[in-house]
SERO-4910 file (N, C-alpha, C, O; in steps of 0.05 Angstrom, whole numbers):
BEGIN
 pado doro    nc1    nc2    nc3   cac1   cac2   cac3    cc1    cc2    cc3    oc1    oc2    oc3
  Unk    A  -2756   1126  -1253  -2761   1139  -1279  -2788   1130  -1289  -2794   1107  -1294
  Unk    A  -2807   1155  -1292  -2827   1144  -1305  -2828   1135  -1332  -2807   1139  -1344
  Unk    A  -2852   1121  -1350  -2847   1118  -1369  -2848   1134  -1392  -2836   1127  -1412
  Unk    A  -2863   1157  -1391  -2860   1173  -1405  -2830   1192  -1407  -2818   1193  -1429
  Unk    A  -2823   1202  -1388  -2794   1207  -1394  -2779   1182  -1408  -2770   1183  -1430
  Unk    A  -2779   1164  -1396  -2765   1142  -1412  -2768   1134  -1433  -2750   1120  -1443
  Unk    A  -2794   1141  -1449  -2801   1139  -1478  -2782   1155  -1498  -2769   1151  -1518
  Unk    A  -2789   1183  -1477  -2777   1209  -1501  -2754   1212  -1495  -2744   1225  -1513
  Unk    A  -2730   1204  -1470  -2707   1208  -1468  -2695   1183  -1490  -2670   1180  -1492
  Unk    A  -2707   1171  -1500  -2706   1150  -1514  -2685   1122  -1497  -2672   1105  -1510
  Unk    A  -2686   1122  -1474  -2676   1101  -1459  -2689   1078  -1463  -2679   1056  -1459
  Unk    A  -2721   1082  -1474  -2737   1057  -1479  -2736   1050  -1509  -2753   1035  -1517
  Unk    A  -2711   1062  -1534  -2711   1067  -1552  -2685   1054  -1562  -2675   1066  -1581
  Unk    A  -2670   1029  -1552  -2653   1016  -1552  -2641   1014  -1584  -2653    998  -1598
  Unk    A  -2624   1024  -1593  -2619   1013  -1617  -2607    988  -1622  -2588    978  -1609
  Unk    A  -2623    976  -1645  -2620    947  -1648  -2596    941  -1659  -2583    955  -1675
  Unk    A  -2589    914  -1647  -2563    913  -1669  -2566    903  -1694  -2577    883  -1702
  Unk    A  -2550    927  -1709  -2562    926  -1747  -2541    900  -1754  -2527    889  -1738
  Unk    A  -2543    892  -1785  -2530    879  -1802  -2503    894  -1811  -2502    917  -1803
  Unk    A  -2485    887  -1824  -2461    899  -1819  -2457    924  -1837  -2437    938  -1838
  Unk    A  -2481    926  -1852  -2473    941  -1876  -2488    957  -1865  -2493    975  -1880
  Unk    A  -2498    960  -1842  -2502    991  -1833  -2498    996  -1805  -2511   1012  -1792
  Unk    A  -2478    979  -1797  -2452    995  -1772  -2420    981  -1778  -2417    957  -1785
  Unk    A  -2405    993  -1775  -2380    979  -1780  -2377    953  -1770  -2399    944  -1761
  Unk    A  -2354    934  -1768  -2361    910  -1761  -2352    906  -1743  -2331    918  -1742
  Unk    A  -2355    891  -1721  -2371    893  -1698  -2338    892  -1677  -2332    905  -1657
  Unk    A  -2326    877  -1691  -2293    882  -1675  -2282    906  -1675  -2269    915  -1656
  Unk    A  -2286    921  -1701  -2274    961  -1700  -2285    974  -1669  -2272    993  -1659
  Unk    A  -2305    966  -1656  -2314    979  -1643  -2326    970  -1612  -2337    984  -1595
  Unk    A  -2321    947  -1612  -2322    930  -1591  -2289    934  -1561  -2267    946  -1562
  Unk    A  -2300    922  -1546  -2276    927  -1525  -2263    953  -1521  -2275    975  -1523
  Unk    A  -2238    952  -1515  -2225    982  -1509  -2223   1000  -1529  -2209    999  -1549
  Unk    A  -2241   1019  -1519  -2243   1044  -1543  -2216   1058  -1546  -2208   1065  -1568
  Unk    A  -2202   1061  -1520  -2183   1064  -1524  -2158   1060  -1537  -2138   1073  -1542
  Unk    A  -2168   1033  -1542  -2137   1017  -1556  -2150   1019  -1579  -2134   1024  -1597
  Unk    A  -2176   1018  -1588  -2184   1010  -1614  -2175   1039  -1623  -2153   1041  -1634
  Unk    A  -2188   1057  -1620  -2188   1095  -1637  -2168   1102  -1642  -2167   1119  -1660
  Unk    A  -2144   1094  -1632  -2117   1093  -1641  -2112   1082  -1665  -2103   1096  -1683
  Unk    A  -2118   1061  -1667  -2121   1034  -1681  -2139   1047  -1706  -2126   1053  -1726
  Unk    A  -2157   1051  -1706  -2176   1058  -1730  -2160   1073  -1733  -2145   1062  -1748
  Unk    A  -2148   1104  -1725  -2141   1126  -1736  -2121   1117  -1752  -2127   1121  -1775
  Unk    A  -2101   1107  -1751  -2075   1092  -1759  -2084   1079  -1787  -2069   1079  -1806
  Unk    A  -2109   1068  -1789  -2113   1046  -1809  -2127   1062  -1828  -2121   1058  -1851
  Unk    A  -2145   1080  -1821  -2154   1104  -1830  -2125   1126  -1855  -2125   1133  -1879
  Unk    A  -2112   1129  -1840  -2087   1140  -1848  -2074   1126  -1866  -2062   1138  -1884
  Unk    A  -2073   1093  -1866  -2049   1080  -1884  -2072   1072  -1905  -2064   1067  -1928
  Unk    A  -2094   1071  -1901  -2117   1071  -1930  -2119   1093  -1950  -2117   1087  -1974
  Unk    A  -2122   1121  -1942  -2111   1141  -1948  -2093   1139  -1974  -2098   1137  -1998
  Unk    A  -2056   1139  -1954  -2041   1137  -1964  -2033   1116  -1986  -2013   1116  -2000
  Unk    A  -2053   1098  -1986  -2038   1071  -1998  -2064   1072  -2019  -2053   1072  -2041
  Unk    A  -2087   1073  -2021  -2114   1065  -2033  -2125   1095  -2047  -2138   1100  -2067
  Unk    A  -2115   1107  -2029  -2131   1133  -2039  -2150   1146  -2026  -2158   1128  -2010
  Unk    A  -2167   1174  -2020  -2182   1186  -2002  -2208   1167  -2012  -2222   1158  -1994
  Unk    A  -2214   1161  -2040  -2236   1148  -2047  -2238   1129  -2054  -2254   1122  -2072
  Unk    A  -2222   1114  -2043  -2230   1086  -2052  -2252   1071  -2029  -2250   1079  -2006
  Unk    A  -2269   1054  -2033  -2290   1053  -2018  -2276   1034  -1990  -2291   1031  -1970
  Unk    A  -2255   1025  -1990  -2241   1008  -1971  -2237   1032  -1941  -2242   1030  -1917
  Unk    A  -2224   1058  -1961  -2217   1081  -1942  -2243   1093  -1937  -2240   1098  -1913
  Unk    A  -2264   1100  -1941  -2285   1102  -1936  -2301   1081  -1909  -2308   1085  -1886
  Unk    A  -2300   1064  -1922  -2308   1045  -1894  -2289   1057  -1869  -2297   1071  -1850
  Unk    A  -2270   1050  -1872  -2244   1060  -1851  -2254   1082  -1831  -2252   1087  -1807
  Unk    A  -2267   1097  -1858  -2283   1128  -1842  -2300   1120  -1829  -2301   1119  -1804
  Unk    A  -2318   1111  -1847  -2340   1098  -1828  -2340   1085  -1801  -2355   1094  -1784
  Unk    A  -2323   1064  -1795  -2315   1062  -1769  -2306   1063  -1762  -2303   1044  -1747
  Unk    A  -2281   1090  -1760  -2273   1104  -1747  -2291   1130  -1729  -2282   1140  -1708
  Unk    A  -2312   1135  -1741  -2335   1151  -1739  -2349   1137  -1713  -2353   1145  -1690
  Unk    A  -2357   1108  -1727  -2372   1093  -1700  -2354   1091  -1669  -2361   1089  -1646
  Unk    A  -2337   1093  -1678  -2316   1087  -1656  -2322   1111  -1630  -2326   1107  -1606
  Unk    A  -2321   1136  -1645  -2322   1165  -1639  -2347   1159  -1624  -2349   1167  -1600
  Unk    A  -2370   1144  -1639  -2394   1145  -1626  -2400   1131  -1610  -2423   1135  -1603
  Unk    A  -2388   1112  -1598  -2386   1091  -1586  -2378   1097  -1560  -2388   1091  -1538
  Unk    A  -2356   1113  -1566  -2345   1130  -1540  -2347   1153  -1525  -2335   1164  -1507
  Unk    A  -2380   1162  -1546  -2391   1184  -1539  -2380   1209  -1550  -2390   1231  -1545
  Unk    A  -2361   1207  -1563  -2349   1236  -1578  -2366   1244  -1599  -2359   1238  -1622
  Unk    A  -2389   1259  -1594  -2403   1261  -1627  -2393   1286  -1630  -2408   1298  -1645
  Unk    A  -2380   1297  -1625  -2367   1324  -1629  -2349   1313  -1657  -2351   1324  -1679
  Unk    A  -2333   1292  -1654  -2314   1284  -1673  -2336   1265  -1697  -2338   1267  -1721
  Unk    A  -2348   1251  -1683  -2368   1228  -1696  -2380   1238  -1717  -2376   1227  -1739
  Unk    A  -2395   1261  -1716  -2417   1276  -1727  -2406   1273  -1757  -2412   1259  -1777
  Unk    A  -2384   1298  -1750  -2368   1315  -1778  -2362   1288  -1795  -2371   1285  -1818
  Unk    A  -2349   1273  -1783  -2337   1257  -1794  -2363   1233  -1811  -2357   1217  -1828
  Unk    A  -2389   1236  -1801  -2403   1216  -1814  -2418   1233  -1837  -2433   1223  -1854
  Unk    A  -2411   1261  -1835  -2418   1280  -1850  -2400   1272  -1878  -2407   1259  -1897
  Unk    A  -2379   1284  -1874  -2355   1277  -1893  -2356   1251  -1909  -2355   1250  -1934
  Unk    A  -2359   1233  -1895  -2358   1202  -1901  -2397   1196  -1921  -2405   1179  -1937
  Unk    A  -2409   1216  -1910  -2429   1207  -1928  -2430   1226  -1955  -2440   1217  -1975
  Unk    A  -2421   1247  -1954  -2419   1265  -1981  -2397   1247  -1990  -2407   1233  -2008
  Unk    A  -2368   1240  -1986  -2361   1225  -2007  -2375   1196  -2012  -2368   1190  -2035
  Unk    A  -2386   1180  -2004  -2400   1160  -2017  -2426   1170  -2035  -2433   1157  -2055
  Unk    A  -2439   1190  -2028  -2456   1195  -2052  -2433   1201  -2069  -2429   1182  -2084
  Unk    A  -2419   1218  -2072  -2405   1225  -2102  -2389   1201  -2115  -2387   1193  -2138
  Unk    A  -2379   1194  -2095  -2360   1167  -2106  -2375   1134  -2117  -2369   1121  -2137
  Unk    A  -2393   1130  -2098  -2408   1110  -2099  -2446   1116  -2118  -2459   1102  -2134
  Unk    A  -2451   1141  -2107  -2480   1141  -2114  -2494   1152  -2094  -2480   1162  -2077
  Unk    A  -2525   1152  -2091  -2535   1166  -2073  -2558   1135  -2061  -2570   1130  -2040
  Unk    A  -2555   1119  -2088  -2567   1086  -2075  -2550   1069  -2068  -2558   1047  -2061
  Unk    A  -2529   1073  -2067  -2509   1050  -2055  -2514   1046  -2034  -2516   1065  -2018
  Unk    A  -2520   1011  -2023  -2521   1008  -2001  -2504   1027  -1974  -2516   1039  -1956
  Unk    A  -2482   1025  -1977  -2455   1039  -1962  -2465   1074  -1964  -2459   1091  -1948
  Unk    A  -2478   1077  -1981  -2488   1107  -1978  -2509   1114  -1952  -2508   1130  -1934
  Unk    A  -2529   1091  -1961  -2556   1080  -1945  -2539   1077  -1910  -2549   1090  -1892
  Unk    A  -2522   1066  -1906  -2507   1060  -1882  -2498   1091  -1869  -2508   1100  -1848
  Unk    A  -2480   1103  -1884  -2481   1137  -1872  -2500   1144  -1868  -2503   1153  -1845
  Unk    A  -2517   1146  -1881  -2534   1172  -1873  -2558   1158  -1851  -2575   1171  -1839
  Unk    A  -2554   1126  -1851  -2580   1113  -1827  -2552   1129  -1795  -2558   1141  -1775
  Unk    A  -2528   1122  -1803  -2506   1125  -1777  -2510   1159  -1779  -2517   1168  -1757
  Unk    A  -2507   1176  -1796  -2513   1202  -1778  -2531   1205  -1771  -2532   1227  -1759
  Unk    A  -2567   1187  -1772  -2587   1201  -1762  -2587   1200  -1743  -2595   1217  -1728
  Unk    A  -2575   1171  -1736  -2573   1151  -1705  -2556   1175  -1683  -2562   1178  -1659
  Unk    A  -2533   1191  -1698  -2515   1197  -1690  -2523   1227  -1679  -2510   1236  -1660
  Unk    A  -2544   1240  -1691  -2563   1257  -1679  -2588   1244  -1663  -2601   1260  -1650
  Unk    A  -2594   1221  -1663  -2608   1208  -1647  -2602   1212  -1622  -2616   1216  -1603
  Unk    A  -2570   1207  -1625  -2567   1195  -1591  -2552   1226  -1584  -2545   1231  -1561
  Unk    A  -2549   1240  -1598  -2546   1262  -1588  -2566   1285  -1569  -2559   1305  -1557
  Unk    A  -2593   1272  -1573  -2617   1287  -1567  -2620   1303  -1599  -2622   1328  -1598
  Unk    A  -2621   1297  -1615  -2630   1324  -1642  -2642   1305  -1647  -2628   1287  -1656
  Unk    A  -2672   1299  -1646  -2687   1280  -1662  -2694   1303  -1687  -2689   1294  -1709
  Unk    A  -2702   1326  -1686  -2712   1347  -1707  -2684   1344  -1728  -2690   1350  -1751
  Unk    A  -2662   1337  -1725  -2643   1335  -1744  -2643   1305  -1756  -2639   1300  -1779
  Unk    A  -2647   1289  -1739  -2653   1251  -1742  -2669   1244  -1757  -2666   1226  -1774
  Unk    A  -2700   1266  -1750  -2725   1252  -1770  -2720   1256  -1795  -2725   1236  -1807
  Unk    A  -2710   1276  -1812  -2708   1277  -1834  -2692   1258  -1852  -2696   1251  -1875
  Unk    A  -2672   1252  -1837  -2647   1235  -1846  -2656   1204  -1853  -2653   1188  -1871
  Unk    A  -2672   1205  -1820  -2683   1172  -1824  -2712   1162  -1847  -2717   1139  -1854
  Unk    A  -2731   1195  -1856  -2744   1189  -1863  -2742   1190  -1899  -2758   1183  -1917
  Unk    A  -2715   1202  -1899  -2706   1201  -1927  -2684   1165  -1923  -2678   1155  -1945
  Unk    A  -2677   1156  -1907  -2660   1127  -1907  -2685   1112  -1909  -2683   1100  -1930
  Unk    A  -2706   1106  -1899  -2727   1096  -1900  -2729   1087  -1930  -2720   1067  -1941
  Unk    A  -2747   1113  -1940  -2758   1121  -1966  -2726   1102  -1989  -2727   1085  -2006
  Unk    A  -2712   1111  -1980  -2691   1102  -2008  -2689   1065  -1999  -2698   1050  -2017
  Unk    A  -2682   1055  -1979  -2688   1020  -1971  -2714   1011  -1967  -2717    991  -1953
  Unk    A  -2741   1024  -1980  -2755   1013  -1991  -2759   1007  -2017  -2770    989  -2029
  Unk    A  -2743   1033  -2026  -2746   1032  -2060  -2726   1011  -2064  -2737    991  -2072
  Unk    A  -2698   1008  -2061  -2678   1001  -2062  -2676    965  -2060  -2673    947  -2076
  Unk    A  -2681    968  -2022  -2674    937  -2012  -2709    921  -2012  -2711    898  -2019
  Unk    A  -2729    935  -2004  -2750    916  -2003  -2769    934  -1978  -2761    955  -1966
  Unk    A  -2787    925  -1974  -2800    938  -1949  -2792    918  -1936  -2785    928  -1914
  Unk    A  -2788    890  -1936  -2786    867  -1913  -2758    866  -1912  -2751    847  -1897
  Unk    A  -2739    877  -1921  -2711    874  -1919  -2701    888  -1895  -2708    911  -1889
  Unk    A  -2675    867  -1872  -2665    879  -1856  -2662    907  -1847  -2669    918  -1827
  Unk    A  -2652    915  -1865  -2642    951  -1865  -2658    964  -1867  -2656    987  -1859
  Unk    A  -2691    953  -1884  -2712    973  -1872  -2727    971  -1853  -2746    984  -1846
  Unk    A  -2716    950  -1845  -2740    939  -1815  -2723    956  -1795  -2732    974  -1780
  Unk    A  -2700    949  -1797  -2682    974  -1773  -2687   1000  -1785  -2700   1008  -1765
  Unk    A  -2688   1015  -1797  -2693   1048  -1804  -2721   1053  -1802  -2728   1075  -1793
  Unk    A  -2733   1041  -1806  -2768   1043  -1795  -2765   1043  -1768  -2778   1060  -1757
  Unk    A  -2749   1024  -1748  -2755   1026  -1724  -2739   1059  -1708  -2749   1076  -1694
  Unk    A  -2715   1055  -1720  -2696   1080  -1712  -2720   1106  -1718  -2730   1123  -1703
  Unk    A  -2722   1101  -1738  -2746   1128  -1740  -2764   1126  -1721  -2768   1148  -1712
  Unk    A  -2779   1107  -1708  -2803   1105  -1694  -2783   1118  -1670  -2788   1141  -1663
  Unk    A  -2768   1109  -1662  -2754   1119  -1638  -2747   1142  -1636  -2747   1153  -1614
  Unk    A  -2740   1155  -1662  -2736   1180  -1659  -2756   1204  -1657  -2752   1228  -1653
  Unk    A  -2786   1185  -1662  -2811   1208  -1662  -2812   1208  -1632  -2817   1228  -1620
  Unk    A  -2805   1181  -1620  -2812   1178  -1592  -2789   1199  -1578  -2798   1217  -1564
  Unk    A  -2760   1196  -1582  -2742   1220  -1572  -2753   1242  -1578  -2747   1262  -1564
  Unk    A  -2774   1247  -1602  -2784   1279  -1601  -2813   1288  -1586  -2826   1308  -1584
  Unk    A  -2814   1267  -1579  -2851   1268  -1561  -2868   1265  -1574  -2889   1268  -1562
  Unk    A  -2870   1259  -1603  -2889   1247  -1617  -2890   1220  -1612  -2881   1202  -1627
  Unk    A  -2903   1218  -1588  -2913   1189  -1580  -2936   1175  -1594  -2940   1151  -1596
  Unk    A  -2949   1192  -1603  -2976   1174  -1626  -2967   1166  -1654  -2978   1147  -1665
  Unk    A  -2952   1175  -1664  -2933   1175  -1689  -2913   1146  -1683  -2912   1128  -1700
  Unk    A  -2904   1145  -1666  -2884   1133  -1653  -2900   1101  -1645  -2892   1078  -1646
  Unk    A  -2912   1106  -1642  -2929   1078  -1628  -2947   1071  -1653  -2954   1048  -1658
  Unk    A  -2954   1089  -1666  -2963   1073  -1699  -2942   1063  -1717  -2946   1043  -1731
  Unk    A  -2917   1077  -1718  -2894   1066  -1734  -2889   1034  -1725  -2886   1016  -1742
  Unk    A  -2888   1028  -1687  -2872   1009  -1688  -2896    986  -1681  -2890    965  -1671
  Unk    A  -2921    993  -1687  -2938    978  -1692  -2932    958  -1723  -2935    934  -1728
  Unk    A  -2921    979  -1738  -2923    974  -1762  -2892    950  -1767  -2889    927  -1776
  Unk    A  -2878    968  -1756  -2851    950  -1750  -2850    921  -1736  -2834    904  -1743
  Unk    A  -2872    919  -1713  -2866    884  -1705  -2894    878  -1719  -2897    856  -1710
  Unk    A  -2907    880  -1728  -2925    864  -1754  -2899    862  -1777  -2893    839  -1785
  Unk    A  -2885    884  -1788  -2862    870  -1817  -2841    851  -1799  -2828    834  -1810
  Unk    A  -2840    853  -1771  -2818    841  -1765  -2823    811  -1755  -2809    793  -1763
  Unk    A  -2839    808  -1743  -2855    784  -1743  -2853    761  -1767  -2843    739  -1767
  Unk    A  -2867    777  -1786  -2875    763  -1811  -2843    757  -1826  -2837    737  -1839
  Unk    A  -2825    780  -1821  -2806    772  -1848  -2783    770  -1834  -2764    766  -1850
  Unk    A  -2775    770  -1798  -2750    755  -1780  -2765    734  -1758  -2755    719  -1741
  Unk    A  -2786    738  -1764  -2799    720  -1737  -2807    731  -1710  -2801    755  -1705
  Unk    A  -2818    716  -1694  -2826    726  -1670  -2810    724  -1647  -2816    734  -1626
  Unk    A  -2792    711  -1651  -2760    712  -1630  -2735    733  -1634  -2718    740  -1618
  Unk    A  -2739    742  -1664  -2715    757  -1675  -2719    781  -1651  -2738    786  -1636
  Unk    A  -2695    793  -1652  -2690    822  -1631  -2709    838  -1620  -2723    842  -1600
  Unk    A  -2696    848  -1653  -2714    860  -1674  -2739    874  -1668  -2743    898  -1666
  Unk    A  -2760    850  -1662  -2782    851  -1660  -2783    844  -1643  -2800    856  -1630
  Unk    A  -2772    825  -1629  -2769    828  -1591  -2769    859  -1587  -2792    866  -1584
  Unk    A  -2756    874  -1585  -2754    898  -1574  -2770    918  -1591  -2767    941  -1583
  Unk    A  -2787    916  -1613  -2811    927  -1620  -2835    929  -1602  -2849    948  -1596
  Unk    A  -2836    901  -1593  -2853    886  -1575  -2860    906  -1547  -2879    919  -1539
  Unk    A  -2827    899  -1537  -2824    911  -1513  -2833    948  -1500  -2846    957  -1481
  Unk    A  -2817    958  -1524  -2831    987  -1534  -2861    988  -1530  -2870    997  -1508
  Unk    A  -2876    981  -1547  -2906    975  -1553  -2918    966  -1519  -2938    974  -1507
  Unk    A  -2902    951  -1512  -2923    947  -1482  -2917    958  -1467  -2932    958  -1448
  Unk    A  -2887    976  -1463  -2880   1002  -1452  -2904   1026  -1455  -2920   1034  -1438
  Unk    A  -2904   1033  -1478  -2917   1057  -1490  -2955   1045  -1484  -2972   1062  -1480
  Unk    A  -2960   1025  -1485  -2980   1027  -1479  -2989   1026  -1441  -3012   1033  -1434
  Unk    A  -2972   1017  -1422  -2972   1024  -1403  -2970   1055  -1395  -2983   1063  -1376
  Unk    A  -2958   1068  -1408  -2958   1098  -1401  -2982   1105  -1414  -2988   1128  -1409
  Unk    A  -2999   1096  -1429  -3022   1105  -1438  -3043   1104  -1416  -3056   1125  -1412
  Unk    A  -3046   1078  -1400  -3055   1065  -1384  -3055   1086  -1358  -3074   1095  -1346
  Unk    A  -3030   1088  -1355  -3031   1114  -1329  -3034   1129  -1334  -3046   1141  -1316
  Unk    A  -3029   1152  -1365  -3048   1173  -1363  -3074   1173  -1365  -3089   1189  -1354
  Unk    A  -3081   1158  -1378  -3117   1149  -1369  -3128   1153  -1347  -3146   1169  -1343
  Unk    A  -3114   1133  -1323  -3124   1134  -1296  -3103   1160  -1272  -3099   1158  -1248
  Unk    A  -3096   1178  -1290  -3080   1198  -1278  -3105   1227  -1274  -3099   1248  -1264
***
């Protein structure tokens, strides 16, 4: 695989693992998907019944129940459902609630990995815009949504866009997780990816 396919199929576009408040937590979705999706649906159902459609407990529930879906590759089910789950936290919660901020970074991702970056960029570049105003420019959740976006210019073949974003991303990530964090380990990695394929089309 060369590296240009590998840029834009986004295989070189690893999503990082976020903080919890923007993927479910990390046992909903870990191990047998099988045993778990059962499991979420069930818990999903007695939140519902017992809490209410809106209470933010049954909401989460959605939420990873959704990841679960995506986890296992069902974005057929994943999608709708992170759809649903993010219109009721704007109405219920707000349109700044962190937990709002968490849907709509999980459906861009969720068209991410579907191949729709043209449906992704907008999502991620309005999640962006709101966890700068919101959490900080140096805060976790916008250092991951700056990068998810860079990746997603890269899944759309905007490779110059894409390689200035995550320029920008391991300089904030550096400075405000360090130079060991993931994070910016895999900023890193990207960046000397993408500049090797620069390298061979030069001498191509």
């Amino acid at each position: 695989m060369n590296s240009d396919h590998a840029l834009q199929n986004g295989n070189a576009n690893p999503r990082p693992a976020p903080t919890a408040e923007f993927r479910a937590p990390t046992g909903a979705v870990q191990g047998d998907l099988g045993q778990a999706i059962p499991l979420l649906e069930s818990t999903l159902a007695d939140s519902e019944r017992v809490l209410g459609t809106d209470h933010p407990n049954t909401l989460q529930s959605r939420n990873n129940l959704a990841c679960a879906y995506e986890s296992a590759g069902d974005l057929g089910r994943a999608i709708p459902l992170y759809w649903a789950t993010l219109a009721d936290r704007e109405r219920v919660l707000g349109t700044d609630h962190p937990d709002t901020l968490q849907s709509r970074s999980n459906l861009a991702n969720a068209y991410r990995m579907m191949g729709d970056p043209d449906r992704a960029i907008p999502l991620f570049k309005a999640t962006l815009a709101d966890c700068e105003r919101i959490l900080g420019s140096d805060h976790p959740h916008t250092l991951i949504t700056r990068h998810n976006l860079a990746a997603a210019y890269a899944a759309a073949g905007d490779l110059d866009r894409a390689r200035l974003l995550f320029e920008v991303v391991l300089t904030d990530c550096g400075r405000a997780l360090g130079s060991d964090h993931p994070l910016t380990t895999t900023a890193r990695d990207i960046l000397r990816m993408m500049a090797q394929h620069y390298n061979n089309s030069d001498t191509a």
